[in-house]
PDB file as gemmi writes it, atoms N, CA and C in Angstrom:
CRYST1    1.000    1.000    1.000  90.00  90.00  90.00 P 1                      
ATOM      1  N   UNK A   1     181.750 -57.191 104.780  1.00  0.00           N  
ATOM      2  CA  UNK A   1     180.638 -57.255 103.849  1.00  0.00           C  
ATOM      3  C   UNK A   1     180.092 -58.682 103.835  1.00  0.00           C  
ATOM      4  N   UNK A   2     178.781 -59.123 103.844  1.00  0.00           N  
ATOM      5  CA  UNK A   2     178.152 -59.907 103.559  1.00  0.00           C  
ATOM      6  C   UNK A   2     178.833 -61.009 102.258  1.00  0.00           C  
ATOM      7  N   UNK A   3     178.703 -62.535 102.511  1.00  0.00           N  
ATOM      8  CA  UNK A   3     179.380 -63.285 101.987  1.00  0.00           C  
ATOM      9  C   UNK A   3     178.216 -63.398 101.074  1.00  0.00           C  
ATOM     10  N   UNK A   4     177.006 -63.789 101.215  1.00  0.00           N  
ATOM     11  CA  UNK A   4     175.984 -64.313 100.248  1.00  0.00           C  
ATOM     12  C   UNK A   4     175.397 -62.887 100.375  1.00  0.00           C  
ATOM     13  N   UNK A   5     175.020 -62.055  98.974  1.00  0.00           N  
ATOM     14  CA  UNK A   5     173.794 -60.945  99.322  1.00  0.00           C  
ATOM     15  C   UNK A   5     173.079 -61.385  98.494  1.00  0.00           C  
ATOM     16  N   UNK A   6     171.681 -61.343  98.975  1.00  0.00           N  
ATOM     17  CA  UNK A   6     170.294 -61.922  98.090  1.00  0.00           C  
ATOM     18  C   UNK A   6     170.529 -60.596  97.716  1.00  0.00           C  
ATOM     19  N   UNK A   7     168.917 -60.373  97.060  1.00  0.00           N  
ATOM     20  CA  UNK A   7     168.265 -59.391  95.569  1.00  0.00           C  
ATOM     21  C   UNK A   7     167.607 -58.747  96.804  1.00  0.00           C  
ATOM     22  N   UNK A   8     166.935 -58.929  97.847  1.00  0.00           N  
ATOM     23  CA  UNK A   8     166.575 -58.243  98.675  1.00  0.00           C  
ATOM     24  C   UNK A   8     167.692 -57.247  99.817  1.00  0.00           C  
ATOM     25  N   UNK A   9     168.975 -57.548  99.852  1.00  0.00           N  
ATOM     26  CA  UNK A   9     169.680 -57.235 100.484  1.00  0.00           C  
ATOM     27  C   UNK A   9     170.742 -56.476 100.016  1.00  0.00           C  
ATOM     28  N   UNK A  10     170.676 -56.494  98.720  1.00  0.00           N  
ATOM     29  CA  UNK A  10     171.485 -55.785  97.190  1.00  0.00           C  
ATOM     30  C   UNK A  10     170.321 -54.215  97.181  1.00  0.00           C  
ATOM     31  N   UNK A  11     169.414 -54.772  97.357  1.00  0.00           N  
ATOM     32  CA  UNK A  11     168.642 -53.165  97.436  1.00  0.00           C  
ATOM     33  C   UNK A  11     168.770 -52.526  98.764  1.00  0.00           C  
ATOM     34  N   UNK A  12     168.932 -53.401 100.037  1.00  0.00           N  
ATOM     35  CA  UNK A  12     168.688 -52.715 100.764  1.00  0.00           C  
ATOM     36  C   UNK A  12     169.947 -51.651 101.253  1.00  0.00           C  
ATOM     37  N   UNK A  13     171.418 -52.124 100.567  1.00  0.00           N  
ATOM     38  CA  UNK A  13     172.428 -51.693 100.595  1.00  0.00           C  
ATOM     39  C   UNK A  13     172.554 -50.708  99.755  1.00  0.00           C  
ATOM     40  N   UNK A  14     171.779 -50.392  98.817  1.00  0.00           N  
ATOM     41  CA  UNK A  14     171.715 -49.796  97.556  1.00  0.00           C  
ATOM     42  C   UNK A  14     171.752 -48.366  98.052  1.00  0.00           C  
ATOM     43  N   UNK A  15     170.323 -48.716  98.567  1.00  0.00           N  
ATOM     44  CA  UNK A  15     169.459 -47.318  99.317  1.00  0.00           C  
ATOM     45  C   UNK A  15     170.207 -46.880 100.601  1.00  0.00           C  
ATOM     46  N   UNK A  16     171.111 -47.909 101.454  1.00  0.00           N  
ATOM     47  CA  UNK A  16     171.644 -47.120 102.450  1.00  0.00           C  
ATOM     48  C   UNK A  16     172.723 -46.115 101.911  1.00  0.00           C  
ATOM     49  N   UNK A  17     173.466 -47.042 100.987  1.00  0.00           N  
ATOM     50  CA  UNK A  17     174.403 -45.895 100.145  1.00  0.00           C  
ATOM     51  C   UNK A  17     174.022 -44.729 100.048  1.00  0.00           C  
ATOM     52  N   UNK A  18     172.678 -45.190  99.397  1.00  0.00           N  
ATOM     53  CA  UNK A  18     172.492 -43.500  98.334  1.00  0.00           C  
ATOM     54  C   UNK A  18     172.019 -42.603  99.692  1.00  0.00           C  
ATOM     55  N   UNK A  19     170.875 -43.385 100.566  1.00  0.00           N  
ATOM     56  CA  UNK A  19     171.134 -42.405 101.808  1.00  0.00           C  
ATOM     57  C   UNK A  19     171.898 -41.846 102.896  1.00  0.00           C  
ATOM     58  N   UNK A  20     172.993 -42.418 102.536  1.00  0.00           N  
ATOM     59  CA  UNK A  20     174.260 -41.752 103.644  1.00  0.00           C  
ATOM     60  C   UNK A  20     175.192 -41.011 103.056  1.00  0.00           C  
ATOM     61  N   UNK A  21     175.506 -41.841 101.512  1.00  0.00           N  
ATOM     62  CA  UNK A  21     176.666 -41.297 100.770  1.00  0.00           C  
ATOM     63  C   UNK A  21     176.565 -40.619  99.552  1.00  0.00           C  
ATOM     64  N   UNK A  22     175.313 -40.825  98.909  1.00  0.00           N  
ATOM     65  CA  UNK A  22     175.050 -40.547  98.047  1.00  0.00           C  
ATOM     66  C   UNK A  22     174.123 -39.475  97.636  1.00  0.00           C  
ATOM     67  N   UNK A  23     173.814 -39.047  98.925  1.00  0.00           N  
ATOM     68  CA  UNK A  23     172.797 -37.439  99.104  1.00  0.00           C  
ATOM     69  C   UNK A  23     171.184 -37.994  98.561  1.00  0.00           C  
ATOM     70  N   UNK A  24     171.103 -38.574  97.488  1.00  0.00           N  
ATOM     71  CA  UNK A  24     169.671 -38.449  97.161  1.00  0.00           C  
ATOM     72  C   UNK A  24     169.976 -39.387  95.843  1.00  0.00           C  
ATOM     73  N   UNK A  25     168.732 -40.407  95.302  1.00  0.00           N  
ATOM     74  CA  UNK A  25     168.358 -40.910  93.779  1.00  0.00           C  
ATOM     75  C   UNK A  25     168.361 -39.561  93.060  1.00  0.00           C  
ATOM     76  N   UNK A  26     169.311 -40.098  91.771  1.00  0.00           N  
ATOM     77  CA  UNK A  26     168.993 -39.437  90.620  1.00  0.00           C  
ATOM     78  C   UNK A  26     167.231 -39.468  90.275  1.00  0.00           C  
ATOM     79  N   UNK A  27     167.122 -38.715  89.372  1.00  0.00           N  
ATOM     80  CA  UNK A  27     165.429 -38.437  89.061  1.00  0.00           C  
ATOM     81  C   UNK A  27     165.273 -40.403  88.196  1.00  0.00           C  
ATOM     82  N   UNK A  28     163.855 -40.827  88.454  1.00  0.00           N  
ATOM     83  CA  UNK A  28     163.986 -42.010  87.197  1.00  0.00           C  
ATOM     84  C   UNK A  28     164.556 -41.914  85.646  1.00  0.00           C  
ATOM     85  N   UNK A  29     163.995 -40.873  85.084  1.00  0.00           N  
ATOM     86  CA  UNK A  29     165.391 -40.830  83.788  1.00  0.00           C  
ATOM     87  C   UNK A  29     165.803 -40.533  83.358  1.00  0.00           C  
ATOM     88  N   UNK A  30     166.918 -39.835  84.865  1.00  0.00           N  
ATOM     89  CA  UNK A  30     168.115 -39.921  84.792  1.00  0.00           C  
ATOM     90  C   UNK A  30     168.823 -41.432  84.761  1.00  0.00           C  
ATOM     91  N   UNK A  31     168.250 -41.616  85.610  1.00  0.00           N  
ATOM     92  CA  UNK A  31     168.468 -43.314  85.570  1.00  0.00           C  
ATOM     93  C   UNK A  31     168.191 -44.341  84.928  1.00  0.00           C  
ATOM     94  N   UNK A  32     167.558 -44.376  84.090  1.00  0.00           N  
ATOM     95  CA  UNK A  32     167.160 -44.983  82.908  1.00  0.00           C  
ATOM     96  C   UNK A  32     168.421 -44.926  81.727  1.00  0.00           C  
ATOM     97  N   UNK A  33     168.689 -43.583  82.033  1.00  0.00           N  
ATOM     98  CA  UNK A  33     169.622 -42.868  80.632  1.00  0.00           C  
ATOM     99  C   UNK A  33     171.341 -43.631  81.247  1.00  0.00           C  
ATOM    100  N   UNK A  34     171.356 -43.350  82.517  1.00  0.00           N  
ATOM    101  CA  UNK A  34     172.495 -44.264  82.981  1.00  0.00           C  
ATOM    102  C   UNK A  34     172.486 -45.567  83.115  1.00  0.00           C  
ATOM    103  N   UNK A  35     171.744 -46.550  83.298  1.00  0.00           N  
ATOM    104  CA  UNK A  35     171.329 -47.583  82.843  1.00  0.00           C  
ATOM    105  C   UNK A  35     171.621 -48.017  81.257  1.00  0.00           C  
ATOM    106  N   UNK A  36     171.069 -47.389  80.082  1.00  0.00           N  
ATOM    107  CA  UNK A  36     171.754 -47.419  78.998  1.00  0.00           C  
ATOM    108  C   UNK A  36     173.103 -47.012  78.678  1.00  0.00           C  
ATOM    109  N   UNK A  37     173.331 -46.209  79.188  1.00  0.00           N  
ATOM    110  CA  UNK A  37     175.032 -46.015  79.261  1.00  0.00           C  
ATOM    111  C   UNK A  37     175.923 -46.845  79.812  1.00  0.00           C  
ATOM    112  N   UNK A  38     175.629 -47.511  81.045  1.00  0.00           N  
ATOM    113  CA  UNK A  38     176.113 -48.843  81.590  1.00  0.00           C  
ATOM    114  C   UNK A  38     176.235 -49.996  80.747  1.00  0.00           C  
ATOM    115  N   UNK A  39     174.939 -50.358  80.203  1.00  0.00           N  
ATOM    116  CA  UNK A  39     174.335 -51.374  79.478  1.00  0.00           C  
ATOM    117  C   UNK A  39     175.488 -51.253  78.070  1.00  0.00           C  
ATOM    118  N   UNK A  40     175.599 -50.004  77.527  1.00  0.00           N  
ATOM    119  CA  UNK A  40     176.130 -49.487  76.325  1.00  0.00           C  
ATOM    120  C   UNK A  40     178.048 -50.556  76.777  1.00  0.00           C  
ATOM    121  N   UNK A  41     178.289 -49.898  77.937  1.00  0.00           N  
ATOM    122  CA  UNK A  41     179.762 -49.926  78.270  1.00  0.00           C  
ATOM    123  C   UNK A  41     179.957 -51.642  78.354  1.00  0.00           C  
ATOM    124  N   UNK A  42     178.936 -51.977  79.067  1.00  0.00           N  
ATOM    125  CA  UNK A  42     179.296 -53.432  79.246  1.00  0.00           C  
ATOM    126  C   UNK A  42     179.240 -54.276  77.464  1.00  0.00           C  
ATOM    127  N   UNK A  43     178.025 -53.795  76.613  1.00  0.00           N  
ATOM    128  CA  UNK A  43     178.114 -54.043  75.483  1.00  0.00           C  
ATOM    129  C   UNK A  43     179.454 -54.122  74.525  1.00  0.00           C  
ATOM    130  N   UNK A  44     180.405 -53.261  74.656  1.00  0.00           N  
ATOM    131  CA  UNK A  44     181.304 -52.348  74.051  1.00  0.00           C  
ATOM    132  C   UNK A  44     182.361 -53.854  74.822  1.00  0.00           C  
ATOM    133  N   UNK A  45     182.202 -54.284  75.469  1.00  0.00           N  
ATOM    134  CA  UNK A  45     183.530 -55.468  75.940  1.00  0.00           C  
ATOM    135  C   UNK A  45     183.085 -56.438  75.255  1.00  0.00           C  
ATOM    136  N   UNK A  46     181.782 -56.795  75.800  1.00  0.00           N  
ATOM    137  CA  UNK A  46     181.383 -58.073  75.141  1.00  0.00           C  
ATOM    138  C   UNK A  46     181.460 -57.729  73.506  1.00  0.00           C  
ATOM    139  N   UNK A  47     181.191 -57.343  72.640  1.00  0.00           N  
ATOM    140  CA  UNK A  47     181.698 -56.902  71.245  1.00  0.00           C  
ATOM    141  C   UNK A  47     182.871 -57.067  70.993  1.00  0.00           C  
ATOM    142  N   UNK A  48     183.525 -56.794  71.801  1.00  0.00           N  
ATOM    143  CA  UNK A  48     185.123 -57.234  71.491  1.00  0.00           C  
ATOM    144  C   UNK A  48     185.942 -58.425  71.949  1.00  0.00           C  
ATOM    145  N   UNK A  49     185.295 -58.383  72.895  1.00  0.00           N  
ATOM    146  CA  UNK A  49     186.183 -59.988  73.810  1.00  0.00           C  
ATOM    147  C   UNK A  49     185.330 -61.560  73.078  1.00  0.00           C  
ATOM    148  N   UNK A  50     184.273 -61.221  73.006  1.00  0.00           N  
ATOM    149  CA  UNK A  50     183.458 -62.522  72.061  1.00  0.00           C  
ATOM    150  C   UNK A  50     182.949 -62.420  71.240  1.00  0.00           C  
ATOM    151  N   UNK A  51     182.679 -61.182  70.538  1.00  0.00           N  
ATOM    152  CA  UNK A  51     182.426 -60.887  68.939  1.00  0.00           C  
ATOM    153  C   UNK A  51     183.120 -60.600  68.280  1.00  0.00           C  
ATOM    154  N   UNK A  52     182.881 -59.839  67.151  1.00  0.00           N  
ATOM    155  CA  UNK A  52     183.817 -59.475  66.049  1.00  0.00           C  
ATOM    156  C   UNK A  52     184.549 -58.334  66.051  1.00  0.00           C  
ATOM    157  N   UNK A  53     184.319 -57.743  66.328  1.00  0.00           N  
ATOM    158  CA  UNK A  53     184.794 -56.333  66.367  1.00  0.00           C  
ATOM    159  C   UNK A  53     186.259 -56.344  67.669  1.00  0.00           C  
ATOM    160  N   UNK A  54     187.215 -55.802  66.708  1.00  0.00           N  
ATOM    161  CA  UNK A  54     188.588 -55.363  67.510  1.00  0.00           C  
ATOM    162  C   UNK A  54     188.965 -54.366  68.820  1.00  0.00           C  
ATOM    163  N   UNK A  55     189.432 -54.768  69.267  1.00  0.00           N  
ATOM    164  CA  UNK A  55     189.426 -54.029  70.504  1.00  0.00           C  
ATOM    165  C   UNK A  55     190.180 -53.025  70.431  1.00  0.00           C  
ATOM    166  N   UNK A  56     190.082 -51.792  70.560  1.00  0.00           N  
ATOM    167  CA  UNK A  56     191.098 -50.199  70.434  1.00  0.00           C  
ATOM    168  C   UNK A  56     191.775 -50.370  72.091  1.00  0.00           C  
ATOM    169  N   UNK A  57     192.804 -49.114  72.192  1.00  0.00           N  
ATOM    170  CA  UNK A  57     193.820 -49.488  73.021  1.00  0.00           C  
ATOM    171  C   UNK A  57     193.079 -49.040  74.347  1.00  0.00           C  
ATOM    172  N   UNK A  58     192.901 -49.808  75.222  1.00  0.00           N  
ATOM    173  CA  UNK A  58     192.124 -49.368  77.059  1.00  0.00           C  
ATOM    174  C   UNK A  58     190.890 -50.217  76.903  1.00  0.00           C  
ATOM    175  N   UNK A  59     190.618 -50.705  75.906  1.00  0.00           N  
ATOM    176  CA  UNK A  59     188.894 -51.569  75.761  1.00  0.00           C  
ATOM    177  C   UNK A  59     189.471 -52.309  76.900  1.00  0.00           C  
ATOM    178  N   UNK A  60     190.246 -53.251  76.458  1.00  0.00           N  
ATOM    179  CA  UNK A  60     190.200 -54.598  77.109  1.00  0.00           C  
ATOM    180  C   UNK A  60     190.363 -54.428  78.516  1.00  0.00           C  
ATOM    181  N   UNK A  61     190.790 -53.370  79.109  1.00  0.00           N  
ATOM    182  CA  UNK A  61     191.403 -52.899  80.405  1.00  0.00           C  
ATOM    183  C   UNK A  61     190.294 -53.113  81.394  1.00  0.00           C  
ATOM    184  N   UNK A  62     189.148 -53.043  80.759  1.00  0.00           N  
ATOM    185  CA  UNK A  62     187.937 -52.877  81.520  1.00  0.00           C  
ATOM    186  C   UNK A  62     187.496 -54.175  81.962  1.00  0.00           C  
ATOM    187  N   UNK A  63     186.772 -53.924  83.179  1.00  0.00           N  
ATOM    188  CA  UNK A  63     186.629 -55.401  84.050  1.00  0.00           C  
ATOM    189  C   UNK A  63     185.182 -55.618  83.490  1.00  0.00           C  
ATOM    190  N   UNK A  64     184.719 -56.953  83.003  1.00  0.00           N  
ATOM    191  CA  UNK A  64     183.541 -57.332  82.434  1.00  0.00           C  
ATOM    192  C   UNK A  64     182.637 -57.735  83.567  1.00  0.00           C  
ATOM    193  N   UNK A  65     182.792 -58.226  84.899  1.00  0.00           N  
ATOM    194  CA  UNK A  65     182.170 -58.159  85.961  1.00  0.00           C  
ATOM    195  C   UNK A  65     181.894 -56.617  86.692  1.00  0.00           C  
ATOM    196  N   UNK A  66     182.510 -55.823  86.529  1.00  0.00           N  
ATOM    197  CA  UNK A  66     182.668 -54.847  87.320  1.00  0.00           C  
ATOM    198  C   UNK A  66     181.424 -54.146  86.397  1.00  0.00           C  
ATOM    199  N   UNK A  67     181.406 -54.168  85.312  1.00  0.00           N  
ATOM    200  CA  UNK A  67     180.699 -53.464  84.062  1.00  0.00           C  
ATOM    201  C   UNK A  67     179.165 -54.029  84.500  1.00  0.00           C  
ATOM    202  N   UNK A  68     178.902 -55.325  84.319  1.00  0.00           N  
ATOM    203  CA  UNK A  68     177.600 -55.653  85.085  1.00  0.00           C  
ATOM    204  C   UNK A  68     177.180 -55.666  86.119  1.00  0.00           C  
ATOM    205  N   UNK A  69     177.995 -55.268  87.061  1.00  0.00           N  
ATOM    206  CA  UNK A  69     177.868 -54.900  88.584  1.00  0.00           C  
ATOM    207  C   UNK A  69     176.960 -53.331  88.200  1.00  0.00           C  
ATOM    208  N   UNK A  70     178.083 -52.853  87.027  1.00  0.00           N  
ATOM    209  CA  UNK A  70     177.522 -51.520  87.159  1.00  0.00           C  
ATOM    210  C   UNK A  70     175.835 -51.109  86.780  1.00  0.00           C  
ATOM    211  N   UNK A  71     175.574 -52.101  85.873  1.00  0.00           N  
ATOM    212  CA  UNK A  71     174.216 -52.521  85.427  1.00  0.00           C  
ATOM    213  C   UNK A  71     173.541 -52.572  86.356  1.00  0.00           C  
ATOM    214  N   UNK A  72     173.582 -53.592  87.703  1.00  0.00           N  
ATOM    215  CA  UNK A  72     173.104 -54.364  88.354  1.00  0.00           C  
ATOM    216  C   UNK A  72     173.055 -52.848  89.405  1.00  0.00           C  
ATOM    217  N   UNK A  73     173.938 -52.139  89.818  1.00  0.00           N  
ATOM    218  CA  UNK A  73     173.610 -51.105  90.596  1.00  0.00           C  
ATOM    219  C   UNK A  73     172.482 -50.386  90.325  1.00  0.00           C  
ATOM    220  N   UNK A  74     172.358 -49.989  88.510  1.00  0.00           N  
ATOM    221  CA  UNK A  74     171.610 -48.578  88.579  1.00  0.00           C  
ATOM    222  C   UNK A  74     170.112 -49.400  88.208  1.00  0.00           C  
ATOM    223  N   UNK A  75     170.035 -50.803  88.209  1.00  0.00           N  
ATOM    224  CA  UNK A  75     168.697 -51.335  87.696  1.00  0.00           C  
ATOM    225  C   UNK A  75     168.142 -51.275  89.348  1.00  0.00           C  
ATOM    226  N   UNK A  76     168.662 -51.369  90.458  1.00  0.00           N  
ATOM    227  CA  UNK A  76     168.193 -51.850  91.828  1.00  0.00           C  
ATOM    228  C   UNK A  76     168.086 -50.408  92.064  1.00  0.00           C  
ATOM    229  N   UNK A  77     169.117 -48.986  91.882  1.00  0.00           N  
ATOM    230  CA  UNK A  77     168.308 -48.018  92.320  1.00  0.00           C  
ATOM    231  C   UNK A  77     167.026 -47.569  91.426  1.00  0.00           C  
ATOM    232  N   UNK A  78     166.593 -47.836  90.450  1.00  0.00           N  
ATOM    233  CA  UNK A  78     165.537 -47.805  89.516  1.00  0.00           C  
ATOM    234  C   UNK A  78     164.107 -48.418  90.472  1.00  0.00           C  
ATOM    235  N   UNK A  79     164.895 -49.962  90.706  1.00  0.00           N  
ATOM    236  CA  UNK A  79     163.573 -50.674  91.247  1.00  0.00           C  
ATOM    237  C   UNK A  79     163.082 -49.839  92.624  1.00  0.00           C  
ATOM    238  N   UNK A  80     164.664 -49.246  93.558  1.00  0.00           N  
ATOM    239  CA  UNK A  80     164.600 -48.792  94.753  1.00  0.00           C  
ATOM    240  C   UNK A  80     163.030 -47.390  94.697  1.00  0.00           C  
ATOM    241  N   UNK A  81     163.501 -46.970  93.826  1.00  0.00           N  
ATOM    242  CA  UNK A  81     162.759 -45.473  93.637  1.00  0.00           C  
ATOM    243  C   UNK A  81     161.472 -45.819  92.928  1.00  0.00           C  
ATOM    244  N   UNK A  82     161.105 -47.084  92.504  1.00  0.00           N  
ATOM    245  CA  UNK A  82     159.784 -46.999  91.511  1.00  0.00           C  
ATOM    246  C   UNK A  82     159.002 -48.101  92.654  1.00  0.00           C  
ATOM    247  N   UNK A  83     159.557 -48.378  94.130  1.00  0.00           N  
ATOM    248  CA  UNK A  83     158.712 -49.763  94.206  1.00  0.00           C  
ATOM    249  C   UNK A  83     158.983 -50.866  94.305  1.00  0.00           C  
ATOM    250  N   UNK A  84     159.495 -51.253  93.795  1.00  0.00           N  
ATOM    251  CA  UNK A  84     159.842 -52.628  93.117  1.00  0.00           C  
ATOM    252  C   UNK A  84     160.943 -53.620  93.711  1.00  0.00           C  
ATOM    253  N   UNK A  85     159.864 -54.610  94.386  1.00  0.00           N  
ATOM    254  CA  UNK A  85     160.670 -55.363  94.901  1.00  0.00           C  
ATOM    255  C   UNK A  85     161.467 -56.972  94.096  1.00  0.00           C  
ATOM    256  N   UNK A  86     162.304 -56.533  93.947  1.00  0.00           N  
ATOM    257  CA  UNK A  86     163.439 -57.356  92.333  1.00  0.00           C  
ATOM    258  C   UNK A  86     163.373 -58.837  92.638  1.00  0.00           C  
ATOM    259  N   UNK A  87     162.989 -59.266  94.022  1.00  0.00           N  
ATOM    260  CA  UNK A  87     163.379 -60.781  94.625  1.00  0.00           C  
ATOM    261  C   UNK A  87     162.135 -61.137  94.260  1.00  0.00           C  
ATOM    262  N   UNK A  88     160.946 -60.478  94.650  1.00  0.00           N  
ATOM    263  CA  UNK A  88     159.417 -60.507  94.158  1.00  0.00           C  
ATOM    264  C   UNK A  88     159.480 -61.030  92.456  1.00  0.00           C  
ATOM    265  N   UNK A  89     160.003 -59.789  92.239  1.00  0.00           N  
ATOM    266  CA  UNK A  89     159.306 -59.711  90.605  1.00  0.00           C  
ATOM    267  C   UNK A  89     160.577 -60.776  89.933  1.00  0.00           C  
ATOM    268  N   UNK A  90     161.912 -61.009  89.950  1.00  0.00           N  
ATOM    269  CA  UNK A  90     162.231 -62.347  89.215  1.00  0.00           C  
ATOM    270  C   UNK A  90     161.872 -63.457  89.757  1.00  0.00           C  
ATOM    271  N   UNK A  91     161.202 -63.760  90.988  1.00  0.00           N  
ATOM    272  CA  UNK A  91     160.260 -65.167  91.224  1.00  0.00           C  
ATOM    273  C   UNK A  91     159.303 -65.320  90.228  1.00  0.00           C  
ATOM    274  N   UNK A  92     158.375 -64.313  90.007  1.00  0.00           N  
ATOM    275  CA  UNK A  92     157.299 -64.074  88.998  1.00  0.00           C  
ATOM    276  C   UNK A  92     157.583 -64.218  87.511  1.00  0.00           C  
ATOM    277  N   UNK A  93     159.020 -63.701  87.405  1.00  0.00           N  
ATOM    278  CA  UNK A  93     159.243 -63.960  85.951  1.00  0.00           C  
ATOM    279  C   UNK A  93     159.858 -65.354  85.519  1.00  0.00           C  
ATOM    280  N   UNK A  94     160.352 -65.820  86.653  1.00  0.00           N  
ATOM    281  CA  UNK A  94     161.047 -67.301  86.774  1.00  0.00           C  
ATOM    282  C   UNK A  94     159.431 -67.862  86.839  1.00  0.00           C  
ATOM    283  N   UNK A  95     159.140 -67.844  87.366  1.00  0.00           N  
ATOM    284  CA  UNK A  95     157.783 -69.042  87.229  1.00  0.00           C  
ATOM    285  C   UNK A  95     157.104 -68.784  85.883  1.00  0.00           C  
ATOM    286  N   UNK A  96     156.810 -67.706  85.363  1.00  0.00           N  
ATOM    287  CA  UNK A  96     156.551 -67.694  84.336  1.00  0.00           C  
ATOM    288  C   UNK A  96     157.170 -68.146  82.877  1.00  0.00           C  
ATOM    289  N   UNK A  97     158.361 -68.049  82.957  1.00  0.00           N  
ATOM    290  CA  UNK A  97     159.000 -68.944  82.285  1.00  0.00           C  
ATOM    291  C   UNK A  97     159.180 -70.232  82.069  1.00  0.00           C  
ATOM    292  N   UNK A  98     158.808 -70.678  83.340  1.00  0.00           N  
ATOM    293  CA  UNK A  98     159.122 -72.274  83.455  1.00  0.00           C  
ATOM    294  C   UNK A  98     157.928 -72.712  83.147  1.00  0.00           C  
ATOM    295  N   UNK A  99     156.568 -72.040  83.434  1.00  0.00           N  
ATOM    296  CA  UNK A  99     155.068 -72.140  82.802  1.00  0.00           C  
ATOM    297  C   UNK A  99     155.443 -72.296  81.300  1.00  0.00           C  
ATOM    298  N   UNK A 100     156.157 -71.332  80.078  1.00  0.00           N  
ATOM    299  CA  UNK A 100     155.448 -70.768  79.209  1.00  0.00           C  
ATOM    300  C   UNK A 100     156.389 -72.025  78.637  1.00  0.00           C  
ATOM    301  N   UNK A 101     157.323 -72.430  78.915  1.00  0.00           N  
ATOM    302  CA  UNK A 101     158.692 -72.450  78.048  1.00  0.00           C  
ATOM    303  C   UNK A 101     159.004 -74.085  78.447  1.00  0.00           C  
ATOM    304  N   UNK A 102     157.997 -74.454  79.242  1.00  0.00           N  
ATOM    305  CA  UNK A 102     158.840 -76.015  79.993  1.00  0.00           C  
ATOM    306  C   UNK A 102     159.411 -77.072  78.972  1.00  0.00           C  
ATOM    307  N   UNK A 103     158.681 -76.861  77.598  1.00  0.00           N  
ATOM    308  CA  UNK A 103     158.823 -77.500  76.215  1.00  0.00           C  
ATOM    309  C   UNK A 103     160.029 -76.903  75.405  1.00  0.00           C  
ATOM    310  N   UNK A 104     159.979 -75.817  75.512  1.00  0.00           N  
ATOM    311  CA  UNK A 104     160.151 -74.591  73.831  1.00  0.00           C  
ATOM    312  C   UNK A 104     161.532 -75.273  73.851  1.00  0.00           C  
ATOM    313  N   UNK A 105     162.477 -75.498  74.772  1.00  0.00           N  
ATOM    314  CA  UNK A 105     163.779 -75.744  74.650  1.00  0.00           C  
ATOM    315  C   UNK A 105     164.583 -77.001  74.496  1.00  0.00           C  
ATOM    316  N   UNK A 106     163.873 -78.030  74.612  1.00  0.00           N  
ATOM    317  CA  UNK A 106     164.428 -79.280  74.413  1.00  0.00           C  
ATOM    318  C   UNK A 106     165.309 -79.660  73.431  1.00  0.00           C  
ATOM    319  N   UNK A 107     164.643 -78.821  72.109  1.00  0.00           N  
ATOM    320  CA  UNK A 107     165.885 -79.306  70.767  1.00  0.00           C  
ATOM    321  C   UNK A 107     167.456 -78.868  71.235  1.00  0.00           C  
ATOM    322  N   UNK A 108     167.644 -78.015  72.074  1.00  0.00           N  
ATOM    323  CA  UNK A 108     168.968 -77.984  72.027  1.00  0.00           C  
ATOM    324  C   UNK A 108     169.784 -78.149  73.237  1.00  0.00           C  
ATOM    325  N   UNK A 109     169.037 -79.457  73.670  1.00  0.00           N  
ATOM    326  CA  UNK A 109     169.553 -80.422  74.894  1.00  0.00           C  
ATOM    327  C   UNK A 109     170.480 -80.593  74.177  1.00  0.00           C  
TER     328      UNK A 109                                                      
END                                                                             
C-alpha cells in the first residue's frame, strides 16, 4: 500500500474497492445516513475519552483513528458518486479561509 495517499488517491482507491469488492455505491442517502452513523460512533469516544460523560463497558475498546477513517471512507464515497473532487474543493475551502479569517484568530496566539 501506498506510503503517502493524497485526497486524490484516497478516492481513487475508494472507487476501485467499491468496484471490484464492493459490487456497487450505496444510493446517496444511504450514505449520508451512514455518514451520520459513523460521525455518531466516532462522537460517542470522543464524549467519553475527552468529555464528560463515562465510558460503559466496550466504549473504550474502540479505535478513535479507525472511527475517523470510518468517516473519512463514507465522505469520499459520497464525493465519489456526487462528483466531487475533495483535493479540489478543500484547496477552495483552505483559501477561503485564509481570505476570510487571516485576522479573526490572533487573540488566541
Amino acid at each position: 500500500m501506498d506510503q503517502q495517499i493524497t485526497i486524490q488517491r484516497a478516492q481513487e482507491m475508494v472507487d476501485e474497492w467499491i468496484r471490484t469488492i464492493g459490487g456497487r455505491y450505496f444510493s446517496e442517502l444511504t450514505n449520508m445516513v451512514l455518514l451520520t452513523e459513523e460521525t455518531g460512533e466516532l462522537a460517542r469516544i470522543i464524549a467519553r475519552v475527552y468529555g464528560d460523560q463515562v465510558a460503559k463497558q466496550g466504549d473504550l475498546r474502540k479505535n478513535l483513528g479507525e472511527e475517523m477513517a470510518d468517516v473519512l471512507w463514507v465522505l469520499i464515497c459520497l464525493a465519489n458518486q456526487t462528483g466531487v473532487d475533495l483535493t479540489q474543493a478543500f484547496r477552495e475551502s483552505l483559501e477561503k479561509k485564509i481570505r476570510r479569517d487571516h485576522d479573526r484568530f490572533k487573540e488566541l496566539k
